[in-house]
C-alpha positions as CSV (number, residue, x, y, z in Angstrom):
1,X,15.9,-12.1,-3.6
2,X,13.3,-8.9,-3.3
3,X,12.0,-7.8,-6.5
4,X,11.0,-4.6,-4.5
5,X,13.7,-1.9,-3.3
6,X,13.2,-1.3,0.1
7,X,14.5,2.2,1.3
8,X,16.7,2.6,4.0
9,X,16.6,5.5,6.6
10,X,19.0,8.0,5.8
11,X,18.8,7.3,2.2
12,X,18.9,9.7,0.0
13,X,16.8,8.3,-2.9
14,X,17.5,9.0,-6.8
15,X,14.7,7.5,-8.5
16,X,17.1,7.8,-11.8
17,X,19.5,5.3,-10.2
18,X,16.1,2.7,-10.0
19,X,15.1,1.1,-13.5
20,X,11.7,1.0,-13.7
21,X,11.7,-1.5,-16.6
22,X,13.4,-4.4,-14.2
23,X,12.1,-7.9,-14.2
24,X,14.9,-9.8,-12.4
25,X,15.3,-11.8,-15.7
26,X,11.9,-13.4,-15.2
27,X,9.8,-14.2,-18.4
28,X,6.1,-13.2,-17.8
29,X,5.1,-16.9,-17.7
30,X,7.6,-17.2,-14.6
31,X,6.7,-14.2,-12.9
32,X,3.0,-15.1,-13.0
33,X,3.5,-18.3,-11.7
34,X,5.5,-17.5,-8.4
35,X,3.0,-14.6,-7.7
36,X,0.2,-17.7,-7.7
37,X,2.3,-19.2,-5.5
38,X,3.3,-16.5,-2.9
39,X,-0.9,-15.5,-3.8
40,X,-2.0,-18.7,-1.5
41,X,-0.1,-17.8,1.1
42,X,-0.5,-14.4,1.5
43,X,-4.6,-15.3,1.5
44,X,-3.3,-18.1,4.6
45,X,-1.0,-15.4,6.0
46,X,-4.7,-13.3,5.7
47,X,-6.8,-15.5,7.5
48,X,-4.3,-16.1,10.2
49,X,-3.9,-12.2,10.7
50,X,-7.5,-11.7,10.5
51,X,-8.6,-14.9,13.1
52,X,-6.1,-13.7,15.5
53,X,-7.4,-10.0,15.5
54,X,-3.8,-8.8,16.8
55,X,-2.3,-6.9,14.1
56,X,-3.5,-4.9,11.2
57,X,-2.5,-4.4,7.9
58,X,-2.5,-0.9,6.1
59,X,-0.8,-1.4,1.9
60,X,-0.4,2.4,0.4
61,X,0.0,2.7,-3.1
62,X,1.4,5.3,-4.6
63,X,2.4,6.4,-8.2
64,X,1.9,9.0,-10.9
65,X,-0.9,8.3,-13.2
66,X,-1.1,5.1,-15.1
67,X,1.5,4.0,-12.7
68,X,-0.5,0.6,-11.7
69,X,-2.7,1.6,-8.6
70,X,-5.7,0.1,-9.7
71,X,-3.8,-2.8,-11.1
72,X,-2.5,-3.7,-8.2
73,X,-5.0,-3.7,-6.4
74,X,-6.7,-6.0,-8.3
75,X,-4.1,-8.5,-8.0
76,X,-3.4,-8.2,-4.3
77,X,-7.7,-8.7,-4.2
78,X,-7.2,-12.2,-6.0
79,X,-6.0,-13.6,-3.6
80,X,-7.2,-11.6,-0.2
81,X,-10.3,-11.9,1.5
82,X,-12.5,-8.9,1.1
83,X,-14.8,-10.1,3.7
84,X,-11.7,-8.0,5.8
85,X,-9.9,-6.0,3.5
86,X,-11.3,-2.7,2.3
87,X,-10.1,-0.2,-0.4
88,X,-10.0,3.4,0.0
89,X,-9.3,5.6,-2.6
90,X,-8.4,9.3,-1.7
91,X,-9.4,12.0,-4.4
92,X,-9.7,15.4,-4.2
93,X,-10.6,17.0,-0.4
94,X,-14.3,17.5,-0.3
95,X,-15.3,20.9,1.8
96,X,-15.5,19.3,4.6
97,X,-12.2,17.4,4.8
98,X,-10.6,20.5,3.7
99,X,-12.0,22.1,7.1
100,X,-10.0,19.8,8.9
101,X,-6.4,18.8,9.5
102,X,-4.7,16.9,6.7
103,X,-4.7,13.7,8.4
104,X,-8.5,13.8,9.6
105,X,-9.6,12.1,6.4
106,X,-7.0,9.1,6.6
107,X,-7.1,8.7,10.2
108,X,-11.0,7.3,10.0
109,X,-9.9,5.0,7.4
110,X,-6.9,2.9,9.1
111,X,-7.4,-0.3,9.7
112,X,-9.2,-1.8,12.8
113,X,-7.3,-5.2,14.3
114,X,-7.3,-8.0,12.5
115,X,-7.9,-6.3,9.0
116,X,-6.4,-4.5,5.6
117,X,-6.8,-1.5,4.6
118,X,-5.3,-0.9,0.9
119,X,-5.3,3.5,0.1
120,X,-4.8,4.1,-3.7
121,X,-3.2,7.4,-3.1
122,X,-2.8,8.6,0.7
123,X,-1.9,11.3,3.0
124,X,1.4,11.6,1.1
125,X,-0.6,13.9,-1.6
126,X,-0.3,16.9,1.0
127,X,3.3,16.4,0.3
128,X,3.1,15.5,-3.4
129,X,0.5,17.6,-5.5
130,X,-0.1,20.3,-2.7
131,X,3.5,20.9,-3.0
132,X,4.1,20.3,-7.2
133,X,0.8,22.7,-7.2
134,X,1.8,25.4,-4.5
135,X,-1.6,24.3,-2.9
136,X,-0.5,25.6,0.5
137,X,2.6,27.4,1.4
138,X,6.4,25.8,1.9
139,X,5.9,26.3,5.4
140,X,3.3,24.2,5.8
141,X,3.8,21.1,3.5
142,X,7.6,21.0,5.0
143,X,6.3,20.3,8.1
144,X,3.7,17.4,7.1
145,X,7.1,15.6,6.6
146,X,7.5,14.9,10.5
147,X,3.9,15.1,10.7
148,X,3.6,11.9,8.6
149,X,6.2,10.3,10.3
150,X,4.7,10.6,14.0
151,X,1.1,9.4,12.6
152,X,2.4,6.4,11.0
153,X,4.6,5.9,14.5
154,X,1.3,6.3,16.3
155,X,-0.3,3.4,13.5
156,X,2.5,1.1,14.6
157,X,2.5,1.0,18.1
158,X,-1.1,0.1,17.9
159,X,-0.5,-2.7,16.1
160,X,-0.6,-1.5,12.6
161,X,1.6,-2.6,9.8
162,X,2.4,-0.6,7.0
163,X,3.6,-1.8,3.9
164,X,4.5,1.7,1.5
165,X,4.9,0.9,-2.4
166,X,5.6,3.5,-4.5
167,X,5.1,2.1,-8.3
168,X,7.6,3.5,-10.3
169,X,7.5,3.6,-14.3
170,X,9.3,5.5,-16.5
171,X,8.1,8.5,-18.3
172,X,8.1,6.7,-21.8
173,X,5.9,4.1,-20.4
174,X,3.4,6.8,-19.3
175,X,2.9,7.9,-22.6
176,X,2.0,4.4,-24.1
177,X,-0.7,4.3,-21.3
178,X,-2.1,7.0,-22.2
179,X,-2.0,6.5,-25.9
180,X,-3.6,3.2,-25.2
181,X,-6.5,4.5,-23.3
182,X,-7.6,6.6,-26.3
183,X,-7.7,2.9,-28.6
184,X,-9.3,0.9,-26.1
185,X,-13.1,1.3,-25.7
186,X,-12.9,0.1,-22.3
187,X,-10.7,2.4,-21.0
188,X,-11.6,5.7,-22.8
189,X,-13.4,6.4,-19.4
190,X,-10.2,6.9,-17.8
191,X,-9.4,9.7,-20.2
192,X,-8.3,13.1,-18.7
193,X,-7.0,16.1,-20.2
194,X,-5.2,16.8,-17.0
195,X,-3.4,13.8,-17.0
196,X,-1.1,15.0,-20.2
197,X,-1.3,18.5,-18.1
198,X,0.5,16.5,-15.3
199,X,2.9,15.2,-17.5
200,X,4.2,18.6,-18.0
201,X,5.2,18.5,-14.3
202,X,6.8,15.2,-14.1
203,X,10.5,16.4,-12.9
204,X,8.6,18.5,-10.0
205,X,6.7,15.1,-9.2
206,X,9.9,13.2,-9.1
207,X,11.8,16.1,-6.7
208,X,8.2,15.3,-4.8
209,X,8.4,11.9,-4.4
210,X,12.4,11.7,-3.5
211,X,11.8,13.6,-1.0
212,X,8.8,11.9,0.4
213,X,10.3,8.6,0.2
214,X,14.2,9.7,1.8
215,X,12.0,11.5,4.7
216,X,9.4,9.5,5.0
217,X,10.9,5.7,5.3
218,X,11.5,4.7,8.8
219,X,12.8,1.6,10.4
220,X,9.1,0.5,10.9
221,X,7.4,1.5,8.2
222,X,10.1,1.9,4.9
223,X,9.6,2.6,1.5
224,X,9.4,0.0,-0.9
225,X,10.4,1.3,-5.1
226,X,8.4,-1.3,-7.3
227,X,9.7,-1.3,-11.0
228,X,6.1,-1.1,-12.7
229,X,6.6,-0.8,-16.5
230,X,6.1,-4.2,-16.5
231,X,2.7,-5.0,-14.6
232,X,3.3,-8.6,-14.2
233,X,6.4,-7.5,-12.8
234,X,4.8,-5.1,-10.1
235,X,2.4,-7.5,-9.1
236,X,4.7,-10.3,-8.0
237,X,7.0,-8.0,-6.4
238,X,4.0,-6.3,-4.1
239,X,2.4,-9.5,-3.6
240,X,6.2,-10.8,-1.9
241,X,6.7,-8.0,0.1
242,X,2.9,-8.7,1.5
243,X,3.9,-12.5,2.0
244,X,7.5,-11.8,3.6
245,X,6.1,-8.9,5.8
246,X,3.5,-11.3,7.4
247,X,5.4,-14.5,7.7
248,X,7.1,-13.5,10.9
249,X,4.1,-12.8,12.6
250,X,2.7,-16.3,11.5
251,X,4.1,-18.5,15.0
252,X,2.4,-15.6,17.2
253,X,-1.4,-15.2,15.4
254,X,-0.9,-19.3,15.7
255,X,0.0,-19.2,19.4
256,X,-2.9,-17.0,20.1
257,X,-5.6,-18.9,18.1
258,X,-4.5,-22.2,20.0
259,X,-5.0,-20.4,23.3
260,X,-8.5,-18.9,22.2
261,X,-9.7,-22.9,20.9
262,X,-8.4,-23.8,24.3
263,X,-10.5,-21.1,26.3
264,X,-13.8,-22.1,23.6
265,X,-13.5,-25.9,24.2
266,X,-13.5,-24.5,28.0
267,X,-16.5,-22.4,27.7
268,X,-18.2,-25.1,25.7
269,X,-17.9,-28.0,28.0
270,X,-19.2,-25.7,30.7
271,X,-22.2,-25.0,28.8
272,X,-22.6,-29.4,28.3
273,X,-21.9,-29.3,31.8
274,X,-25.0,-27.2,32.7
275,X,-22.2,-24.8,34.8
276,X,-23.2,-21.4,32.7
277,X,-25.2,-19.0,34.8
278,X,-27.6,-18.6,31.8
């Protein structure tokens, strides 16, 4: 079974209809142990993707605060080679991105062939905060919508893949994340007044996000709901997705690599040979 909801095109997505507190009926103990598991070979499924320089990955978390971004990262990073993978995390437009089209500041970031790219938050802010905020007018964040859509298309056909979580916890669980940052000494940095202020907003953040994630999941590049009030949870549901997304490309990276050892064992009895021009 997938622990993760994968969104349909043409959905119209409740997020009240998904419980955020679902385990599957896994004990903690359990859950850790078959995210070990799919762990070691998603870092084979890595190494495969990465050797064969075909296909790139692109993972984009999203999630209100204290959701799990950083979290999940962190797990996904236990068991990923960082040697290729790269985390980007988008905060508030500097001057300069702000001069330029919404998507200039992600664009530079994708993924080149053969590696990851992991965005805690994304371009889907310009259709999240911007529009909770009134940032910019209707007009223009309804048509970032279709915008979004064509980019990620564009992604695709040159060989991205893009795997779209959205961590979802519940509003209760929120507010025990917050309250815990203010008794743990290690966390107090994370302390924000404005993340109580954004509380205040939380049904115009859910409108926000149904609507990103009914518009925004394609056949290619879908929507995946993550129940994240439990974290051990979240982290073995993203880390399957990861695994089951790659495994079909596994045959083909292998086929490629056999034909590039076969063209190097070519090359290298030429050079034994004395038949290089060098």
């Amino acid at each position: 079974m997938s622990y993760a909801y994968k969104v349909k095109p043409g959905d119209k997505v409740r997020l009240s209809s998904f419980d955020p507190k679902e385990h599957a009926g896994l004990s903690k103990d359990k859950a850790k142990d078959l995210t070990e598991d799919l762990g070691t070979e998603m870092a084979s499924l890595q190494e495969l993707l990465f050797a064969a320089g075909q296909t790139s990955l692109l993972i984009v978390l999203q999630g209100l605060d204290t959701s799990g971004k950083d979290g999940a990262i962190r797990s996904i990073l236990t068991y990923a080679n960082v040697q290729s993978c790269r985390v980007i995390p988008f905060k508030v437009p500097t001057s300069e991105e702000l001069a330029h089209d919404f998507l200039w500041r992600v664009h530079r970031e994708t993924p080149r062939s053969g590696a990851v790219s992991i965005f805690n938050r994304s371009h889907y802010e310009d259709v999240l905060i911007v529009r909770v905020h009134n940032l910019v007018p209707k007009q223009t964040w309804e048509q970032r919508y279709q915008q979004i859509n064509q980019f990620e298309q564009l992604l695709i056909s040159s060989g991205v893949l893009i795997l779209k979580f959205f961590l979802h916890i519940s509003k209760e669980e929120q507010r025990e994340r917050l309250l815990e940052r203010e008794k743990d000494p290690t966390k107090a940095w994370k302390l924000a007044v404005a993340d109580w202020k954004e509380r205040e907003h939380w049904d115009s953040y859910m409108d926000a996000y149904e609507d990103a994630l009914t518009r925004c999941t394609t056949r290619e590049a879908p929507w995946h709901i993550v129940p994240s009030d439990h974290k051990w949870f979240r982290n073995l549901a993203i880390t399957q997705c990861i695994v089951e997304s790659l495994r079909p490309f596994k045959d083909e990276w292998m086929k490629h690599l056999e034909k590039m050892g076969v063209e190097a064992k070519k090359e290298l009895q030429k050079y034994r040979n004395g038949e290089t021009g060098n």
